[in-house]
C-alpha positions as CSV (number, residue, x, y, z in Angstrom):
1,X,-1.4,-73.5,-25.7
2,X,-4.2,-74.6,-23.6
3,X,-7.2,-77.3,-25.3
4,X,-9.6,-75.2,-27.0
5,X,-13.0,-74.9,-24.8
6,X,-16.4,-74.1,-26.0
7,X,-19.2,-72.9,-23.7
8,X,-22.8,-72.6,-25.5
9,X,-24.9,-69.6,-23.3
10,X,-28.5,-70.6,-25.1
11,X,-30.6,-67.9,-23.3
12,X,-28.2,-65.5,-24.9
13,X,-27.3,-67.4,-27.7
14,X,-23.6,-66.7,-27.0
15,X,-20.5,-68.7,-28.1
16,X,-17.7,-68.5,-26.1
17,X,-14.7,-70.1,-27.5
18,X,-11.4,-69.9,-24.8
19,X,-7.9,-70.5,-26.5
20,X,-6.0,-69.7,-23.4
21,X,-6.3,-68.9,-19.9
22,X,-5.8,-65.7,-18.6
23,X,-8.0,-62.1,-17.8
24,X,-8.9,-60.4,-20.7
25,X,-8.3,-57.0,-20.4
26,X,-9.2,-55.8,-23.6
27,X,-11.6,-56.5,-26.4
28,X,-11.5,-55.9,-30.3
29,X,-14.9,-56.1,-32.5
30,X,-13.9,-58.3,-35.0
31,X,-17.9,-58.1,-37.2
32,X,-20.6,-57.3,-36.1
33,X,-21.2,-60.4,-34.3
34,X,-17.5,-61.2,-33.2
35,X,-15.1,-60.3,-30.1
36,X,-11.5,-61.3,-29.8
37,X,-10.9,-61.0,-26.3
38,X,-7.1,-60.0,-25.5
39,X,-4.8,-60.5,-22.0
40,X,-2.4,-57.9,-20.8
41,X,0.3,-59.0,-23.8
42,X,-2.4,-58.7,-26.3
43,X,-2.7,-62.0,-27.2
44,X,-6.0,-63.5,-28.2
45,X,-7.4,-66.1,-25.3
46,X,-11.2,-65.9,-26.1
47,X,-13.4,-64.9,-28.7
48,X,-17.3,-64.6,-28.5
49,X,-20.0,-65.1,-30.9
50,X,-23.6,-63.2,-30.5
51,X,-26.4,-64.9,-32.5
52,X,-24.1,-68.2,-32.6
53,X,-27.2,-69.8,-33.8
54,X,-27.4,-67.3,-37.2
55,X,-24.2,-67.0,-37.4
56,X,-23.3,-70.6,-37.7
57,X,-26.1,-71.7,-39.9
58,X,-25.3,-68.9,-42.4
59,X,-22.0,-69.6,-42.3
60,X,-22.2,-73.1,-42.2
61,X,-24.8,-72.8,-45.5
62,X,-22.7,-69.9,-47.4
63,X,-19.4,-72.7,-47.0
64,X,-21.6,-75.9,-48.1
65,X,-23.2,-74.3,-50.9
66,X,-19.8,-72.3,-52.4
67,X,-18.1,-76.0,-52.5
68,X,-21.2,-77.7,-54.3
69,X,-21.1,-74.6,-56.9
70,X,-17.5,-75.5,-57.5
71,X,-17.9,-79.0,-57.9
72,X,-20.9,-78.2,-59.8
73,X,-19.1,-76.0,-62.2
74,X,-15.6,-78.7,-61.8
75,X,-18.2,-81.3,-63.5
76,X,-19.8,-79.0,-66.1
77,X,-16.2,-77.3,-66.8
């Protein structure tokens, strides 16, 4: 497996993430902001995020605040 590579398209607000080389020739819609991109065999090599920005704050703040709930509630339990 080939080093993970990201590649940030800001006027689009694209993230590309590549996991392996090879040509995609297929595509699955993961969410509605997610695409696994697949080679001949199927195999995931790429996966792209629209709104990257959104996406990874909300994500990013969904994560953060579920953990300090739980060691909120760890410390009140």
């Amino acid at each position: 497996m080939t080093k993970l590579k990201m590649t940030y398209f800001e006027p689009e607000d694209v993230l590309h993430l590549l996991i392996a080389e090879g040509t995609e020739v297929d595509s699955i819609e993961l969410g509605p902001q997610i695409t696994a991109e697949l080679n001949a065999n199927g195999e995931l090599i790429g996966v792209e995020i629209f709104k990257a920005s959104s996406f990874l704050r909300d994500f990013l703040l969904e994560t953060v605040q579920a953990k300090l709930l739980n060691l909120t509630l760890a410390k009140t339990g």
